[in-house]
SEKE-845395 format. One record per residue: residue number from 1; x, y, z of N, C-alpha, C, O in turn. Coordinates in nm, 4 decimals, decimal comma. Atoms other than C-alpha are relative to their C-alpha. Layout:
<sites>
{NUM; {X; Y; Z}; {X; Y; Z}; {X; Y; Z}; {X; Y; Z}};
...
</sites>
This chain:
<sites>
{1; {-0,0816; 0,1032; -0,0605}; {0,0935; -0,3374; 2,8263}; {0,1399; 0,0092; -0,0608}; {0,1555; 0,0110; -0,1829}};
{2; {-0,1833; 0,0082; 0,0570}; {0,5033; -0,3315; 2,7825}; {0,0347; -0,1400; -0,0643}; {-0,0286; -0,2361; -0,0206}};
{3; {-0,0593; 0,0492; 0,0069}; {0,6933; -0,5434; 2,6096}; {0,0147; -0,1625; 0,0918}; {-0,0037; -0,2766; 0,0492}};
{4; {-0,0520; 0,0969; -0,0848}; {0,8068; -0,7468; 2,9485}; {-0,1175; -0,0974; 0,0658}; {-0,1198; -0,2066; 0,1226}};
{5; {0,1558; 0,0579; -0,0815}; {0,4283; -0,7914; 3,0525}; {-0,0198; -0,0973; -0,1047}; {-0,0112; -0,2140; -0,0664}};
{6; {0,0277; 0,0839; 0,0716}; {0,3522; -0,9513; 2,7323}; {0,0978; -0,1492; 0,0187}; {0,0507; -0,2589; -0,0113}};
{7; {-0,0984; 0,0841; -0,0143}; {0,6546; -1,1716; 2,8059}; {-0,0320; -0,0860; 0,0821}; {-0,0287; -0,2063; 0,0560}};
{8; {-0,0025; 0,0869; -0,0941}; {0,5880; -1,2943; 3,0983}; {-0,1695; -0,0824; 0,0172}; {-0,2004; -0,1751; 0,0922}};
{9; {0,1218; 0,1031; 0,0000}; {0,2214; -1,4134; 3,0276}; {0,0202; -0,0815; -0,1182}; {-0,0770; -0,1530; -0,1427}};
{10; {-0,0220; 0,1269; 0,0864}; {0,3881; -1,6356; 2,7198}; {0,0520; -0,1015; 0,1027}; {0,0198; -0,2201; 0,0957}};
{11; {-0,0871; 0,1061; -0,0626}; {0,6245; -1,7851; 2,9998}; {-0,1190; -0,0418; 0,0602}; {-0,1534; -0,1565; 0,0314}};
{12; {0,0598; 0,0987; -0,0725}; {0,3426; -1,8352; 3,2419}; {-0,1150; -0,1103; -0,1052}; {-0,1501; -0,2210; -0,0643}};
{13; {0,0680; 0,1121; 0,0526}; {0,1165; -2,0025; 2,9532}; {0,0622; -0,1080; -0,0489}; {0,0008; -0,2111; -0,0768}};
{14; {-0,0971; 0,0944; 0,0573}; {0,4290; -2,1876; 2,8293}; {-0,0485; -0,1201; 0,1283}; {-0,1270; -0,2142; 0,1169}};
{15; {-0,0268; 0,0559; -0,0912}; {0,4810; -2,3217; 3,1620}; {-0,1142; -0,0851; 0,0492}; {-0,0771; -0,1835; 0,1133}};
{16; {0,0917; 0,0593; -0,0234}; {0,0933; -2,4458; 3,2142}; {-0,0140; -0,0974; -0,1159}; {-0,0504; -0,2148; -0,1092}};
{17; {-0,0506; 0,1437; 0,0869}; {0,1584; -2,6311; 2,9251}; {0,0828; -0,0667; 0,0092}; {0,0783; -0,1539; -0,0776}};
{18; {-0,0817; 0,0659; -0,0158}; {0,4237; -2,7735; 3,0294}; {0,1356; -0,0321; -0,1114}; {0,2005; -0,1360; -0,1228}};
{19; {-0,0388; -0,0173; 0,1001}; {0,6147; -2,6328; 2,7288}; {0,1252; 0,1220; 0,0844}; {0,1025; 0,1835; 0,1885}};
{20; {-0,1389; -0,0949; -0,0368}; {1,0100; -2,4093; 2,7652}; {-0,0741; 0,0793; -0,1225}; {-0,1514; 0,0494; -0,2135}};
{21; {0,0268; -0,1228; 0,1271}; {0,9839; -2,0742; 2,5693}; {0,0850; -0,0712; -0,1115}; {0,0479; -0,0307; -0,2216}};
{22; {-0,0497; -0,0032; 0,1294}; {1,2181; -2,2328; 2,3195}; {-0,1038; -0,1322; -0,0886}; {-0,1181; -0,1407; -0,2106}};
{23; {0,1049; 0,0836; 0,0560}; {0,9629; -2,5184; 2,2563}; {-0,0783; 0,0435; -0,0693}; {-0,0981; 0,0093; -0,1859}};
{24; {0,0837; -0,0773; 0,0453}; {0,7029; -2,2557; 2,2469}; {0,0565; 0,0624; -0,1458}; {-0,0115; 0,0426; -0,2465}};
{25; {-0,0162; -0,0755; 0,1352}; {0,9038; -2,0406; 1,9567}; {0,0024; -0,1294; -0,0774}; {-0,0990; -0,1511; -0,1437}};
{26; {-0,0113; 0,1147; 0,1340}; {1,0213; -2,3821; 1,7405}; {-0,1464; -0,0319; -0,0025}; {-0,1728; -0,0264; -0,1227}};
{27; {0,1416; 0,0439; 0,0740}; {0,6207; -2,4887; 1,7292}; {-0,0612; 0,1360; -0,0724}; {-0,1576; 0,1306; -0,1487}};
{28; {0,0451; -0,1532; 0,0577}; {0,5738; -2,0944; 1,6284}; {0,0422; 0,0088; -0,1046}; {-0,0031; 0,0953; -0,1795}};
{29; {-0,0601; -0,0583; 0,0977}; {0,7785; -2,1143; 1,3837}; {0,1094; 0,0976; -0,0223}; {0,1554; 0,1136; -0,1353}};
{30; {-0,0754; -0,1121; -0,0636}; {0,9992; -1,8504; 1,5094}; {0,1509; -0,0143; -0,0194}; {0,2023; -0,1198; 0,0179}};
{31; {-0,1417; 0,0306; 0,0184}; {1,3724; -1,7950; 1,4142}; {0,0368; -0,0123; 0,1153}; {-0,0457; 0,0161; 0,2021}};
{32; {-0,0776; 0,0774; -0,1324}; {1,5959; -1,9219; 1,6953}; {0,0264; 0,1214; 0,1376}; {0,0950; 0,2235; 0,1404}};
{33; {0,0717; -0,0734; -0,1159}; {1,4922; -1,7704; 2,0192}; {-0,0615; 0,1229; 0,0146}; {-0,0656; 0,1948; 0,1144}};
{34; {0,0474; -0,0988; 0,0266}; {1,3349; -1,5315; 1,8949}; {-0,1309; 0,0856; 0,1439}; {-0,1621; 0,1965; 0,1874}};
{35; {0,1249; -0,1070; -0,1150}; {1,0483; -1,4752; 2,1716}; {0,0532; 0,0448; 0,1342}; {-0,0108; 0,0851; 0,2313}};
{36; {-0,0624; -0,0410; -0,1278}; {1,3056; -1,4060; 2,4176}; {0,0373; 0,1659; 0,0300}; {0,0418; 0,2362; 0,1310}};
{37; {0,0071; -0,1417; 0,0327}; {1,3602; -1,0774; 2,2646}; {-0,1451; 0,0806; 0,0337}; {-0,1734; 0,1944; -0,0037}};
{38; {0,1365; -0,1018; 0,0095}; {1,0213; -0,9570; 2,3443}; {-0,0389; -0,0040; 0,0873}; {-0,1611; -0,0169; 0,0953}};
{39; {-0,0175; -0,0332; -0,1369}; {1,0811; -0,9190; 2,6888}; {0,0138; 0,1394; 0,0180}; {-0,0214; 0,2015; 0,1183}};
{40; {-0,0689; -0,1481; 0,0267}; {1,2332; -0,5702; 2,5468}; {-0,0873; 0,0571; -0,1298}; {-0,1015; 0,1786; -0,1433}};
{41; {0,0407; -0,0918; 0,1351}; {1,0499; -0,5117; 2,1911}; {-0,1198; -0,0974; 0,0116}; {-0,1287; -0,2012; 0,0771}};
{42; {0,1069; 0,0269; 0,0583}; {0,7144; -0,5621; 2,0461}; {0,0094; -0,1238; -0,0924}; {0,0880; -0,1141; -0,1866}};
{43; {-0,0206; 0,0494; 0,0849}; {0,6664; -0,8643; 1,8847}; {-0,0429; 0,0365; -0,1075}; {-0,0392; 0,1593; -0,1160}};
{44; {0,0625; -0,0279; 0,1332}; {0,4922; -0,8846; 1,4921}; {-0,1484; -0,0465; 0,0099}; {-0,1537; -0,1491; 0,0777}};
{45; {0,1474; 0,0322; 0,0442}; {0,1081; -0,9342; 1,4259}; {0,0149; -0,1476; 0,0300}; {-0,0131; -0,2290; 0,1181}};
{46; {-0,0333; 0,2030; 0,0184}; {0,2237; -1,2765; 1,3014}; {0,0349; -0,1151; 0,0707}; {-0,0121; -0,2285; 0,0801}};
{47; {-0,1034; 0,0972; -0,0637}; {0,4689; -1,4218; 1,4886}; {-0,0956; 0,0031; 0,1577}; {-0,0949; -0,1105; 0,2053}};
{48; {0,0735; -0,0296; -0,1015}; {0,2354; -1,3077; 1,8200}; {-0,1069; -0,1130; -0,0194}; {-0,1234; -0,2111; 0,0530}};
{49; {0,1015; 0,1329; 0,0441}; {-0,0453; -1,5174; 1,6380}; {-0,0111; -0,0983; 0,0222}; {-0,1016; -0,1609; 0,0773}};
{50; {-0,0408; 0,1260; -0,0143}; {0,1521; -1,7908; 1,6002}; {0,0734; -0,0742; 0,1606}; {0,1151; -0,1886; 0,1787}};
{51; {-0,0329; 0,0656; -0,1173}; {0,2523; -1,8260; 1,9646}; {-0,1245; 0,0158; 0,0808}; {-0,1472; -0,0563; 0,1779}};
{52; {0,1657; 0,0383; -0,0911}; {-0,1067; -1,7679; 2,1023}; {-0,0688; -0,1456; -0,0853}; {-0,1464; -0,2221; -0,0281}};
{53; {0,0735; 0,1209; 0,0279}; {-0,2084; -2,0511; 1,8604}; {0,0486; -0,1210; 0,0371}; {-0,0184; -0,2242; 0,0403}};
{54; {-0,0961; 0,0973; -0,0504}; {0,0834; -2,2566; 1,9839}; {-0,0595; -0,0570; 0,1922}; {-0,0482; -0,1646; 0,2509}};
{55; {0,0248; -0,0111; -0,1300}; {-0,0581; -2,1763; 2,3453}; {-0,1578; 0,0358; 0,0296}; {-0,2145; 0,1078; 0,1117}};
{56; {0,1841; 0,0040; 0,0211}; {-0,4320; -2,2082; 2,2742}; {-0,0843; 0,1259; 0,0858}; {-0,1807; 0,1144; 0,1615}};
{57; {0,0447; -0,0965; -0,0828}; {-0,4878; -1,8647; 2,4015}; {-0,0359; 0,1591; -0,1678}; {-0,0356; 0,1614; -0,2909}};
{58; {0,0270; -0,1072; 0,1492}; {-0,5654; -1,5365; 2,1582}; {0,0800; 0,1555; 0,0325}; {0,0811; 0,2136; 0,1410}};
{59; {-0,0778; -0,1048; -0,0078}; {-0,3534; -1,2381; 2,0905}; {-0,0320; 0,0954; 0,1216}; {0,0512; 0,1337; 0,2038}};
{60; {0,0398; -0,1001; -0,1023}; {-0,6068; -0,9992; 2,3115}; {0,0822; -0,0440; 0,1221}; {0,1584; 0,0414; 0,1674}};
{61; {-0,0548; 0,0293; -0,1280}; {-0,4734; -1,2009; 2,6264}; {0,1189; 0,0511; 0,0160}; {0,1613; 0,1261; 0,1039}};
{62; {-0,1945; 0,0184; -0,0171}; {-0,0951; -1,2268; 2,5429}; {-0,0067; 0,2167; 0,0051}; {0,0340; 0,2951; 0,0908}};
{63; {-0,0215; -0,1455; -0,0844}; {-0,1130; -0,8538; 2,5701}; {-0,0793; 0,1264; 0,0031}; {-0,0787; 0,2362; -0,0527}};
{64; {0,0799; -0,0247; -0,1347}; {-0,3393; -0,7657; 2,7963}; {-0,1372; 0,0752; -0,0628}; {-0,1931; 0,1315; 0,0313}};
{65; {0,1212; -0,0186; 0,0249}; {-0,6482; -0,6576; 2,6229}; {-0,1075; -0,0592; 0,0969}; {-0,1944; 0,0143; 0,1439}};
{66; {0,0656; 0,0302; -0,1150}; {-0,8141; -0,9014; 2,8692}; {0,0575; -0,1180; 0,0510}; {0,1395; -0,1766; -0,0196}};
{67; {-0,0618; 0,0645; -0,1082}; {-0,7274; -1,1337; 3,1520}; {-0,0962; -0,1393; -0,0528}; {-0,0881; -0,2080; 0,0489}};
{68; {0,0630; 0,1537; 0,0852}; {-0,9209; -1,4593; 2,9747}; {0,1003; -0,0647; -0,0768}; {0,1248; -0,0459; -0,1960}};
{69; {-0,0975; 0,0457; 0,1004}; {-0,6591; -1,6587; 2,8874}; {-0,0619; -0,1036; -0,1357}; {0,0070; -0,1384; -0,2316}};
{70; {0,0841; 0,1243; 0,0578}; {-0,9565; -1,9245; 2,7167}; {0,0024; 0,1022; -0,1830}; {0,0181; 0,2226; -0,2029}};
{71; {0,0198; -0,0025; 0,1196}; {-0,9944; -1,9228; 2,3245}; {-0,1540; 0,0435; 0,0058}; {-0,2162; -0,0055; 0,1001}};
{72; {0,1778; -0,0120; 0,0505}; {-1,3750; -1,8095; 2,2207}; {-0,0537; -0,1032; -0,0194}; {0,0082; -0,2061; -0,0466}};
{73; {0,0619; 0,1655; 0,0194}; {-1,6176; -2,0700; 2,1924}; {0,0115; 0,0355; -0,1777}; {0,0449; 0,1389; -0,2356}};
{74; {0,0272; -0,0270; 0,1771}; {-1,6800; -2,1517; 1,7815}; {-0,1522; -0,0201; 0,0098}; {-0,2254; -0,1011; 0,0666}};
{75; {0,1064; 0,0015; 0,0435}; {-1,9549; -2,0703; 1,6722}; {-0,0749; -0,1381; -0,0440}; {0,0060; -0,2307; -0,0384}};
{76; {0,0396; 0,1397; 0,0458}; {-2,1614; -2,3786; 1,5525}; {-0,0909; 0,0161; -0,1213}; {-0,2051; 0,0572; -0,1007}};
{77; {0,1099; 0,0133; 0,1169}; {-2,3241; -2,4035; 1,1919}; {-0,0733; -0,0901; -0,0161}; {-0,0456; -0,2086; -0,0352}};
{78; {0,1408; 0,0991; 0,0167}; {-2,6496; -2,5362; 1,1668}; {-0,0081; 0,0069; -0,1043}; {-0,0337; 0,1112; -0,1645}};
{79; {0,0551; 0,0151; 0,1749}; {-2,6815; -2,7200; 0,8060}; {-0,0927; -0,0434; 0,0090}; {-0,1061; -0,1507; 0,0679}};
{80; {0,1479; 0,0639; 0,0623}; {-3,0079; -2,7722; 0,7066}; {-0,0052; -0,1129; -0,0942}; {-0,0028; -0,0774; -0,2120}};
{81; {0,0038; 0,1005; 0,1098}; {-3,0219; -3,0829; 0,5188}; {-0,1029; 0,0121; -0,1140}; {-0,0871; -0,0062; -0,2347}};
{82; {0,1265; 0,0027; 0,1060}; {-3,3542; -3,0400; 0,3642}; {0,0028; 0,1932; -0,0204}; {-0,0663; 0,2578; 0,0584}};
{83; {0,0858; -0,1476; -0,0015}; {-3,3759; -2,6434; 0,2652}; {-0,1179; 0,0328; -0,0651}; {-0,1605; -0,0395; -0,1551}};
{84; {0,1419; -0,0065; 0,0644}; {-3,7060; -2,4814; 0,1786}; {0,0799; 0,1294; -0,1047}; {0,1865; 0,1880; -0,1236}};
{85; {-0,0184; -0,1547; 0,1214}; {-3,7454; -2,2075; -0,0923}; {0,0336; 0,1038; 0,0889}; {0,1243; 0,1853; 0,0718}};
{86; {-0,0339; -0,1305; -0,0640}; {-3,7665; -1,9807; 0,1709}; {0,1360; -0,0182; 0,0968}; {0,1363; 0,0764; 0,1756}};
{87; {-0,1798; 0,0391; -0,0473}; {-3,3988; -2,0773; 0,3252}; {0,0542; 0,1110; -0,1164}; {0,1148; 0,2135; -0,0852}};
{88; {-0,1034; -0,0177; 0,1089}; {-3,2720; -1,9852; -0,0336}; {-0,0535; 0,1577; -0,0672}; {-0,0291; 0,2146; -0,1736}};
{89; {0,0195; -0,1511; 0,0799}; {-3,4322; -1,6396; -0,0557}; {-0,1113; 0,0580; -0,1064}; {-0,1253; 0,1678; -0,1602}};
{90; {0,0797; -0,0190; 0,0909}; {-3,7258; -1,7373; -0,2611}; {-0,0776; 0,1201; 0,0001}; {-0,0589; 0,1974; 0,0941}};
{91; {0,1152; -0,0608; -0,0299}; {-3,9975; -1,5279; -0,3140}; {-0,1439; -0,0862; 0,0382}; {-0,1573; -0,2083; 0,0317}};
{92; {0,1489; 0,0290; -0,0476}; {-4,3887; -1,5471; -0,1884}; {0,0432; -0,1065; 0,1052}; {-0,0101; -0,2164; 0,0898}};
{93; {-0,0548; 0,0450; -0,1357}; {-4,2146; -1,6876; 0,1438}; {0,0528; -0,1740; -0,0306}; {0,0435; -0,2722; 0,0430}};
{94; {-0,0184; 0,1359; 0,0441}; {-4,0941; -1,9852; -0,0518}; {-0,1031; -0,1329; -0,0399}; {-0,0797; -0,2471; -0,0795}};
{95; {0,0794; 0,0616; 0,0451}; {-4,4025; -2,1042; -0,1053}; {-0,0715; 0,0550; -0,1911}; {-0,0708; 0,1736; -0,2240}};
{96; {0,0031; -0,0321; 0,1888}; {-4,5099; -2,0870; -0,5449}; {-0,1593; 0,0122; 0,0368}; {-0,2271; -0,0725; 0,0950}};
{97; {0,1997; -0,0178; 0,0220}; {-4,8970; -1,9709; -0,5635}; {-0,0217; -0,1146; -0,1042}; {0,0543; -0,1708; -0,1831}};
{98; {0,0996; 0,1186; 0,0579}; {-5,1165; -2,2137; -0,7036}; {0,0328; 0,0945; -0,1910}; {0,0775; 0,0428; -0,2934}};
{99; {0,0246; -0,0307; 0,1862}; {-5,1441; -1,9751; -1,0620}; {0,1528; 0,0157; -0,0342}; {0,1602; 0,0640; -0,1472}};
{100; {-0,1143; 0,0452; 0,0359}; {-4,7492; -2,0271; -1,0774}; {0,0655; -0,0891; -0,0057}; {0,1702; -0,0919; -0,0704}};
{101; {-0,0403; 0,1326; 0,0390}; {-4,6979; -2,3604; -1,0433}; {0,0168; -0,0412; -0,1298}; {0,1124; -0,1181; -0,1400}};
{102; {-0,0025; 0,0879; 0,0924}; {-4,7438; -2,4640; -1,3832}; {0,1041; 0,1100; -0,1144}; {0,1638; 0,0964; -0,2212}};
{103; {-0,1579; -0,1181; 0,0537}; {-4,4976; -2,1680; -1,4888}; {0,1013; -0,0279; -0,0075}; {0,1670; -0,0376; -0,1111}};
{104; {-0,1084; 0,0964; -0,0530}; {-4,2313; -2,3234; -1,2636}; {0,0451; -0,1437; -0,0520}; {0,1571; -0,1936; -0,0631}};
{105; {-0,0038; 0,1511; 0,0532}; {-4,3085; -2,6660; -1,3963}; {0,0387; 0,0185; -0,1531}; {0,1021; -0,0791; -0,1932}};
{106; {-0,0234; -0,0011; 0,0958}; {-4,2684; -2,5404; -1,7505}; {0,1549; 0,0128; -0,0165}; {0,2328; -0,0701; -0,0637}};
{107; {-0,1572; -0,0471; -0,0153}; {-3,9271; -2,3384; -1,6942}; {0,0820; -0,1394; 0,0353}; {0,1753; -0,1825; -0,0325}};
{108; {-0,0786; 0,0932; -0,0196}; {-3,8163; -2,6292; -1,5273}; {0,0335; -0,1477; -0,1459}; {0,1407; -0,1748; -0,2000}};
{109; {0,0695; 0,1046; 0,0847}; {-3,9174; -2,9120; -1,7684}; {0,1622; 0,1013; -0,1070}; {0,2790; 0,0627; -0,1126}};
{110; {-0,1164; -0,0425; 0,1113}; {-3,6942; -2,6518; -2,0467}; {0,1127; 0,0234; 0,0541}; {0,1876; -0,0571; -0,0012}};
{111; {-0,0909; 0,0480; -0,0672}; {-3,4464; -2,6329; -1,8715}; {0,1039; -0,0689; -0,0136}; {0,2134; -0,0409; -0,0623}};
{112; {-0,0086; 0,1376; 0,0439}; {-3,4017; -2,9960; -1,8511}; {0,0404; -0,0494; -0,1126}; {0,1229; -0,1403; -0,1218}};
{113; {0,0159; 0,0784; 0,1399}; {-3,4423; -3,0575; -2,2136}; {0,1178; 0,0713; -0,0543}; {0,1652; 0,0336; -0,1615}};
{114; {-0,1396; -0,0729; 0,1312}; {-3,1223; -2,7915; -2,3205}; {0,0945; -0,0540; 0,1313}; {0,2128; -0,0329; 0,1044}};
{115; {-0,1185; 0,0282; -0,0569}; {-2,9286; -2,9479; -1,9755}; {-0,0141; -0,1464; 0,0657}; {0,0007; -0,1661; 0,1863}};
{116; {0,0376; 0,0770; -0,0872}; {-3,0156; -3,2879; -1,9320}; {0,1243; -0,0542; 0,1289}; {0,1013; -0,1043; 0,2390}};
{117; {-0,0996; 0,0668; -0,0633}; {-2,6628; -3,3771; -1,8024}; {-0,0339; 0,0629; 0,1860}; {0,0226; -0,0052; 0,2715}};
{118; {0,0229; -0,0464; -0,1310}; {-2,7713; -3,1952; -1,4540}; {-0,1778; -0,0585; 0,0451}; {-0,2551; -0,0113; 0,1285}};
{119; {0,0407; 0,0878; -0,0907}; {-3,0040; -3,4382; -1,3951}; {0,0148; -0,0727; 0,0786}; {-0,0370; -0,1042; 0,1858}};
{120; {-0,1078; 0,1275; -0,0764}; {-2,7697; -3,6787; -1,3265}; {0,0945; 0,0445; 0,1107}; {0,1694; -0,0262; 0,1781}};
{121; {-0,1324; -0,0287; -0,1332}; {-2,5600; -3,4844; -1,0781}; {-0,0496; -0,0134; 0,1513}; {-0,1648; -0,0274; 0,1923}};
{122; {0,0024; 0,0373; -0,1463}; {-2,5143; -3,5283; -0,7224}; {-0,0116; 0,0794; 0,0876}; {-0,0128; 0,0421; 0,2049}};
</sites>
């Protein structure tokens, strides 16, 4: 994609926002009219960034990787409130065999007794 192509899909996303290219550069951050120049030159990594984030669109679009002007969905992290052993990587599938329980219970117990202050934490 040239230069002028990239250009003219900032104006038309400017314009669906209801935003002037010089609006668009001052929320970019952009020295003083700077994205007008890049009708003719390449913009920077950065400054490109910062006018697709200005224009809720992503670099690939602004030039032309693909015709989706939409942002990606986000991902969504599922926190587990309660994790099991086996969340955290334990071994024996997070479950402790019966002839290690009282292993666990010991370690823990000492532990305790050289840190009690991490009982008390939150």
């Amino acid at each position: 994609m040239t230069p002028f192509e990239t250009f003219e899909r900032i104006k038309e996303l400017a314009k669906k926002h209801g935003l002037s290219l010089i609006e668009v550069n001052d929320k970019a951050g952009l020295g003083t009219r700077s994205i007008y120049h890049w009708n003719k030159t390449n913009p920077s990594t950065n400054n490109l960034k910062a006018v697709a984030d200005v224009l809720h669109t992503t670099t690939d679009y602004l030039t032309g990787k693909t015709d989706d002007p939409s942002m990606p969905a986000k991902k969504e992290h599922k926190i587990n409130q309660d994790p099991t052993f086996a969340d955290l990587g334990m071994p024996y599938g997070g479950k402790i065999p019966e002839d290690l329980k009282d292993t666990y219970v010991d370690l823990a117990k000492s532990y305790f007794k050289r840190h009690p202050e991490m009982l008390n934490k939150e």
